[in-house]
N, C-alpha and C positions, 0 to 999 in steps of 0.2 A: 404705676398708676397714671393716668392720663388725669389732666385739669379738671375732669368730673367727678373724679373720685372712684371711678370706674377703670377695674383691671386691663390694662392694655397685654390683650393673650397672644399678640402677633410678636411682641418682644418677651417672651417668657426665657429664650435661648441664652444661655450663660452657665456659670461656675456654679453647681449643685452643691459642691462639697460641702460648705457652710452646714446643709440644712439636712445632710447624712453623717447622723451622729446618734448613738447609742447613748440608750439610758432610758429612764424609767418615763419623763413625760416628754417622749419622745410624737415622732407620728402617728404612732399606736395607741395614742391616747386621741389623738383628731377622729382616728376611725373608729375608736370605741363612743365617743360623744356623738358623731352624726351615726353611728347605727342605731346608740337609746334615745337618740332625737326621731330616730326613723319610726321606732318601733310605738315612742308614744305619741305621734302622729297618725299612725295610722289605728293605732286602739280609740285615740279620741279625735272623731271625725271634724267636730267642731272647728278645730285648725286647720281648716285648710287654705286658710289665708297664711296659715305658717310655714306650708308647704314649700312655697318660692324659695321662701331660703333657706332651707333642707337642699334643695335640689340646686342650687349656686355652690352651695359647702361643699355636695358630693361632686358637683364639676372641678373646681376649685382642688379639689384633695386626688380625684382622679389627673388632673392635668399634671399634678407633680409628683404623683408615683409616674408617670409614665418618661414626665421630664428624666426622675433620677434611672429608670428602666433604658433608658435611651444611652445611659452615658456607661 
């Protein structure tokens, strides 16, 4: 994280191993919460100020499958 408090994605590069690890509330629970975040976001329209950070979570979750796809 940079001094804003904002993800610094240009240094994401490093040791994944840590955060590949089996079990029950694993990543598969990240992608099960932003898909039913997905999904009652878009039933109820009135959020769409909530949308921004749906779509940070789904960058965010995408950048580190792809991290650990990488290695």
């Amino acid at each position: 994280m940079s001094g804003s408090g904002q993800i610094a994605y240009s240094k994401v590069d490093g040791d994944w191993d840590g955060i590949r690890t089996a079990g029950r509330n694993g990543l598969l629970s990240v992608v099960a919460a932003l898909f039913f975040w997905g999904i009652t976001l878009k039933k109820v329209r009135k959020m769409a100020d909530k949308d921004k950070g749906w779509k940070v979570g789904m960058d965010d979750c995408l950048r580190v499958l792809n991290s650990l796809l990488r290695e």
